[in-house]
N, C-alpha and C positions, 0 to 999 in steps of 0.2 A: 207356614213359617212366619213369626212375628218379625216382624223388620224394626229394628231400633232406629231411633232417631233422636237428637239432640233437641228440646225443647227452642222455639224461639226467645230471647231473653225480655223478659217483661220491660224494655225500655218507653215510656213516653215522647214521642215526638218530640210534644214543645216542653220546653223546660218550665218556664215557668209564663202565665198569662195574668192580665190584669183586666177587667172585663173585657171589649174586646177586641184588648191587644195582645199579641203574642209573642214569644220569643220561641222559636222550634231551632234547632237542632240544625236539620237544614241550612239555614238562615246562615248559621254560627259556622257552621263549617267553609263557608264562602267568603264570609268573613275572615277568619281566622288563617284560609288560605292563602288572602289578599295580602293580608297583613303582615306573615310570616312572609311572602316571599318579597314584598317591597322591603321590609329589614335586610332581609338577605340580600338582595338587588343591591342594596345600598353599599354594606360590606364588600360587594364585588366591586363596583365600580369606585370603590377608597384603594383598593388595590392596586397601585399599578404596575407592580411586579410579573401580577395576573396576566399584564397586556401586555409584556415585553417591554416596558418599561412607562409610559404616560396612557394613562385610561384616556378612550377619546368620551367617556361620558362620566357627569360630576355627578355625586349622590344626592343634589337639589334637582335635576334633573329625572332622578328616580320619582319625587315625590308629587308632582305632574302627574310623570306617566301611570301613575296607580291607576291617576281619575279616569285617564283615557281608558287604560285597560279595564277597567272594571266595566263600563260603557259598551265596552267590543265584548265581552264574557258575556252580559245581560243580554242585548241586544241581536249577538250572531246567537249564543247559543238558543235562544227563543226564535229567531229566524231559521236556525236550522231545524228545529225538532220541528215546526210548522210546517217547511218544506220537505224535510226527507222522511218524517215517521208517519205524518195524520192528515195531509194536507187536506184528502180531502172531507173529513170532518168538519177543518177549519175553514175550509170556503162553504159548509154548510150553516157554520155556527163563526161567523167572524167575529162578534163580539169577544171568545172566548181567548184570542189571540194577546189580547193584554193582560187576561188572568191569569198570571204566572205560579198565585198561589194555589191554585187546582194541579200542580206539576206540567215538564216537563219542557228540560232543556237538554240539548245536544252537544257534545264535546266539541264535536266538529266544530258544529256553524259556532259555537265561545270561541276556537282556537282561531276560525278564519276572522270573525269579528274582531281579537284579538289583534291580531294581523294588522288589518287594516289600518284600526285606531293607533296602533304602534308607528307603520310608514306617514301615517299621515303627523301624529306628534315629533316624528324623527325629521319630518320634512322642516316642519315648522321652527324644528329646533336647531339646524342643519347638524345635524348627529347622525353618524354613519350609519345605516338601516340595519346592515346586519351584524353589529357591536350591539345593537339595540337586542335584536333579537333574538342574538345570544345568550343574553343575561336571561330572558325572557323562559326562552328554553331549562336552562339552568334552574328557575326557581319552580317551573312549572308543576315538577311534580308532589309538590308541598299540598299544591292546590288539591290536586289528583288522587292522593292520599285522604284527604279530609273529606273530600268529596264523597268518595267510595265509603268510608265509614257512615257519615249520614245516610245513605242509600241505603245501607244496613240498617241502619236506627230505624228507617222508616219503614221498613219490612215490604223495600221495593226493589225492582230488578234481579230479581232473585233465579236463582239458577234451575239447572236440567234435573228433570229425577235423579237421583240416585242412590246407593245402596252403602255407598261408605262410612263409617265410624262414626264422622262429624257434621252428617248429614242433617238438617236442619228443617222443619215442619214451617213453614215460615204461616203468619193470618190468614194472606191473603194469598196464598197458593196449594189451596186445599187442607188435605191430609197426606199430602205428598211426601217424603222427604225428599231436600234437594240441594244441590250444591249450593253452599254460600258465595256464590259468584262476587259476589259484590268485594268480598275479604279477598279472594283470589285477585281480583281484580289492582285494589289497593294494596296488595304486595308487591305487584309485575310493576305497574306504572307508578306506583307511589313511593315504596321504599325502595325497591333493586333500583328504576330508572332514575331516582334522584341520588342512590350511590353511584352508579355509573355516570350522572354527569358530574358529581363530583370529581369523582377521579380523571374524567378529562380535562375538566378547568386544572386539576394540578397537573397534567401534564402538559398543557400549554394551549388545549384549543380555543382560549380566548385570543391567543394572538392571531391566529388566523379566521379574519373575520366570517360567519358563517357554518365555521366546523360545527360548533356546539348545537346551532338551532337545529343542523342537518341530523348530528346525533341523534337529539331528541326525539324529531319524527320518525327516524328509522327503530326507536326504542320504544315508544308510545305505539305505532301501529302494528308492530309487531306483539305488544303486549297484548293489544286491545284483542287482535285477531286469535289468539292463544285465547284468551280468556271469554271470546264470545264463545269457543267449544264447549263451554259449561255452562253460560247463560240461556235463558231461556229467552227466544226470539219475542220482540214484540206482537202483541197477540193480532194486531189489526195486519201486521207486516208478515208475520210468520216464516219459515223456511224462503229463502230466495232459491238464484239458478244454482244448481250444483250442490245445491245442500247448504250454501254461505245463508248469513245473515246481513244487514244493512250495517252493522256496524263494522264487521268485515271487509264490505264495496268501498265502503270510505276511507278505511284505511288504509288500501294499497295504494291511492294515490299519495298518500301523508308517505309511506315508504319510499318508493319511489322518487317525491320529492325532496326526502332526506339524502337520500342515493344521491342525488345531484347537487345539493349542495354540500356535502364532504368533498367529492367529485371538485368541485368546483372552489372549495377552499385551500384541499391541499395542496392546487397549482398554483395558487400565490406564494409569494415570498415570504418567509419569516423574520418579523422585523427584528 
């Protein structure tokens, strides 16, 4: 029986290149993510409606934290794909460790680098950490979205065999058909998770500092873990215990964590 499948879409990586410099796709999508959600960030925090009535964070305050965040996305997510996908490749080939344009960065270790760069800008700024964090939350999946679609552009991360309608032959995954992981992916965490945290900022979880960030990871790891069911595990990592994948092990504490912080925000007061 022929098994149909959706050709891959002839897209180019890099859009356009001038000897040798380049602009790819990739690039622009991180960009674009940054970009968009520091607007957005900003809009939140001109709000103060949004807070119950006075924002404890002004939108020149946003424009700082881009630089941090962006720092902590570069930085953690390169730290984590080092530590939890190839490590030991990279203690074979340490050089390779600053090559970021060879690929391969990790949601995780961007989202805890994230983190970090954020408490530590919020310290500095004496800004409540998790008002900070929330907006953070809030714009995240803008990022998430853009993300996942370059991943696609790049005919990477691509999913599990299969036999469905919109099954897709991707370059470098054989002659396989296979899930568009990557689209599945930037629906769960990119479009649904960025409607649902809209609809909680309009229903007040900016006032209770914390709700939103906790949201988020309880929405992102949930996403992540649904959608690694269709992606195809890294090759060097392949199948974990029980059948999970690595992106799934990481996730349940990001759940969990979010657990605790709803847990923990909706026993504060509403101002």
């Amino acid at each position: 029986m022929i098994q149909l499948a959706l050709p891959f879409p002839a897209i180019d990586p890099v859009l356009f290149a001038v000897g040798p410099f380049a602009i790819r796709w990739y690039a622009l999508a991180y960009i674009a993510g940054l970009l968009l959600g520091w607007q957005l960030s900003r809009f939140i925090v001109a709000r103060g409606s949004l807070w119950g009535g006075t924002s404890p964070i002004q939108p020149v305050d946003m424009d700082d934290a881009l630089f941090w965040a962006t720092f902590g996305v570069i930085l953690g997510g390169r730290a984590g794909y080092v530590l939890f996908y190839n490590l030991p490749f990279f203690i074979a080939n340490p050089l390779e460790i600053v090559q970021v344009w060879h690929g391969g960065m990790s949601f995780h270790g961007g989202l805890a680098g994230t983190i970090v760069a954020l408490v530590l800008f919020a310290r500095s700024r004496k800004i409540p950490i998790f008002s900070l964090l929330d907006v953070a939350g809030v714009v995240a999946p803008l990022g998430l979205l853009f993300g996942r679609l370059a991943n696609f552009i790049n005919g990477e991360l691509w999913g599990r065999p299969a036999d469905v309608p919109w099954a897709i032959v991707f370059p470098t995954g054989g002659d396989v058909p296979r899930h568009p992981s990557q689209l599945y992916e930037a629906a769960l965490e990119g479009v649904l998770l960025f409607i649902v945290m809209l609809i909680a900022v309009r229903c007040g979880a900016l006032k209770k500092p914390g709700l939103a960030a906790g949201i988020f990871g309880i929405g992102y790891g949930l996403g992540r873990i649904v959608g690694e069911f269709f992606r195809e595990p890294d090759p060097q990592l392949g199948f974990l215990m029980f059948g999970s994948t690595m992106g799934m092990l990481l996730s349940v504490p990001l759940v969990l964590a979010g657990i605790a912080l709803v847990v923990h925000a909706r026993r504060q007061p509403t101002p």
